[in-house]
C-alpha positions in Angstrom: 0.0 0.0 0.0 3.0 2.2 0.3 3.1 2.7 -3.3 -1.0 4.2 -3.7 -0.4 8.0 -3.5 -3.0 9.8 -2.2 -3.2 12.0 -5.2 -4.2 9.0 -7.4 -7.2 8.3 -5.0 -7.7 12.0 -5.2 -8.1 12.0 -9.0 -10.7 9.6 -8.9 -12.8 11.3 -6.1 -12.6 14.3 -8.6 -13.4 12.3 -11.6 -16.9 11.0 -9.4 -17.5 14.0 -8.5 -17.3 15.2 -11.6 -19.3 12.5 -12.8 -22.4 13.6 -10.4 -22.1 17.4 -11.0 -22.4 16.4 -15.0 -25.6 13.9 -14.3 -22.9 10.8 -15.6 -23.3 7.5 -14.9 -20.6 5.4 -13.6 -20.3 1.6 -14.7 -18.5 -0.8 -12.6 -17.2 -4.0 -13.7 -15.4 -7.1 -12.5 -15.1 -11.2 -12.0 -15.3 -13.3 -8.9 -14.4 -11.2 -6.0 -13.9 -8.3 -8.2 -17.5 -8.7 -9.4 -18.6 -8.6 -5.5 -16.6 -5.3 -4.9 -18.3 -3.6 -8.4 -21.9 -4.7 -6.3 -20.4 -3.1 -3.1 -18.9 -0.6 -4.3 -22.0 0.3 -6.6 -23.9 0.1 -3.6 -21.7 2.1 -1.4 -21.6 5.1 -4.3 -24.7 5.4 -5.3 -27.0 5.3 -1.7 -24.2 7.5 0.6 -22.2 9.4 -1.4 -22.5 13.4 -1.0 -25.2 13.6 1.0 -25.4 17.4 1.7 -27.3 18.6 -1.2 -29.0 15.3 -2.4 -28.1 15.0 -5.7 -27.2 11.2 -6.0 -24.0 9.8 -8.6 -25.2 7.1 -10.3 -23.6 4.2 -10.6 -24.2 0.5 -11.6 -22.6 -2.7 -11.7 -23.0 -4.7 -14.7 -22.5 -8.2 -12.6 -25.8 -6.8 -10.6 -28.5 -8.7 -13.1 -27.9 -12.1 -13.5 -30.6 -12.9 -16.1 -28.9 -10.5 -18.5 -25.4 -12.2 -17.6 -26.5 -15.4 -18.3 -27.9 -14.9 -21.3 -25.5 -12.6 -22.7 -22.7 -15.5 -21.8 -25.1 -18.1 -23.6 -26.1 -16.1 -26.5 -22.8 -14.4 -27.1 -20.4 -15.5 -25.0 -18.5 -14.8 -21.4 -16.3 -12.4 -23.5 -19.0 -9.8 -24.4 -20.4 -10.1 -21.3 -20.0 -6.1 -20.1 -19.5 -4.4 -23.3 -22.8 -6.2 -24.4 -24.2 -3.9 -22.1 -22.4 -0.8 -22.2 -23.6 -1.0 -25.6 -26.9 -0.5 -24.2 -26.4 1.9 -21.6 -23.2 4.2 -22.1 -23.5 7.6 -23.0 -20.7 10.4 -23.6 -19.5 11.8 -21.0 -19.8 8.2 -18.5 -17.8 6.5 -16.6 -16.3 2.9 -16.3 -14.5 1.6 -13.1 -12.8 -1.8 -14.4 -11.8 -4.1 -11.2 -9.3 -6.7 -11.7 -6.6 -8.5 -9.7 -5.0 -9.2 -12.9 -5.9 -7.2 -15.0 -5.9 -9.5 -18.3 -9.7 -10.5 -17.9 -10.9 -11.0 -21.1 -14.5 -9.6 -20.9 -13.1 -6.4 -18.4 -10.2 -5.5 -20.4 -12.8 -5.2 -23.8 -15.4 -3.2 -21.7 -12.4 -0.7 -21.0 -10.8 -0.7 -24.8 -14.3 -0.4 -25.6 -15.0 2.9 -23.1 -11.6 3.7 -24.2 -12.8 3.6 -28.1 -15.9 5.9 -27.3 -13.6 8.5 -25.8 -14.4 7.7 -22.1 -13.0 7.7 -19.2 -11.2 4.3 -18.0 -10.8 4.1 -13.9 -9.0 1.3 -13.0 -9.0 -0.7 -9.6 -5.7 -3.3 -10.4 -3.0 -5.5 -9.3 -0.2 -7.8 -9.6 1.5 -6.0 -12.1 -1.3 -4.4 -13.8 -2.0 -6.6 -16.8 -3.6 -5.7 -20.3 -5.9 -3.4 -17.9 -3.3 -0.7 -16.9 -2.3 1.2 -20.2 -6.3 1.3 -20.9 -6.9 3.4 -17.6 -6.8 6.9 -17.7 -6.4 6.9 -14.5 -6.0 3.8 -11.9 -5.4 2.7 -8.6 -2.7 -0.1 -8.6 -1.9 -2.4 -6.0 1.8 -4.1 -7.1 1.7 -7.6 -5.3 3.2 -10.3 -6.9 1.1 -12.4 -9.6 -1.3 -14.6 -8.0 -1.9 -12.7 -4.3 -5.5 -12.1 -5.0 -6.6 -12.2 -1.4 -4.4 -9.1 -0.3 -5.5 -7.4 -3.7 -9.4 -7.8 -3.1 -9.3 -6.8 0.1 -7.4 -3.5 -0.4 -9.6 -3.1 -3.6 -12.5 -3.0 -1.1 -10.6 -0.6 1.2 -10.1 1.5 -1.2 -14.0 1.7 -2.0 -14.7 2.2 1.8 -12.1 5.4 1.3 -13.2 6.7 -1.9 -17.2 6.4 -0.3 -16.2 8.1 2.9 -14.3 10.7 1.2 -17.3 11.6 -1.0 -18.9 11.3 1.8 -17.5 14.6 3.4 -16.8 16.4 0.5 -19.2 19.1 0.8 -19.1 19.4 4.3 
């Protein structure tokens, strides 16, 4: 953790914040315990963020509707499983948040070249040595642990969320 400035997790306060004052939505995506920290993290954004003047950031996970994720895997495959959606939902000016302990997921690292294509904004939440994911972010959070640490990289992924909410949190006040 010695190596995550607190100017990077500055940026991407500014970058939601930005994101609410514009009326942007922020997409989250991720696998396995990544997936579970895009639902957390979704949650934790969208109900308590800023709370001063009410005007809500919203944000969704795209692992948050399993009927749509099973069908997209089965009709189309595992691959186009998040850019299926963004597809559907993205607009200019949005956001993507693209968790990975790797960074080399197939289906997260098209959803990102993919926002990246549009002219979007990539926010990365990544580790081991950034994989595939980390030249697509504009901007990203890295945690540097060797390849295969996923624990210590899932848990400071959700740390991170837990700082990011709480500084939103107080933003304003």
């Amino acid at each position: 953790m010695n190596e995550i400035h607190t100017s990077t997790i500055s940026a991407f306060v500014k970058e939601l914040e930005n994101a609410r004052k514009k009326d942007n939505t922020v997409f989250i995506v991720g696998n396995g315990g990544s997936a579970s920290t895009a639902l957390h993290m979704a949650s934790d954004l969208s109900i308590g963020a800023f709370p001063s003047d009410g005007l809500p950031l919203r944000v969704f996970a795209l692992t948050d509707n399993i009927a749509s994720m099973t069908a997209i895997a089965n009709d189309f495959g595992y691959e186009a499983l998040f850019v299926k959606q963004l597809k559907s939902y993205y607009k200019p000016g949005d956001k993507l948040i693209a968790i990975s302990a790797s960074g080399n997921s197939p289906n997260v690292v098209d959803a990102a070249q993919w926002v990246k294509n549009q002219g979007g904004t990539v926010m990365g939440l990544i580790g081991f040595d950034g994989g595939k994911l980390k030249s697509l972010c504009n901007l990203a959070i890295h945690v540097k642990t060797p390849i295969g640490e996923y624990g210590p990289v899932e848990d400071i992924h959700v740390i991170m969320d837990h700082l990011i909410f709480t500084w939103l949190s107080h933003i304003e006040q």
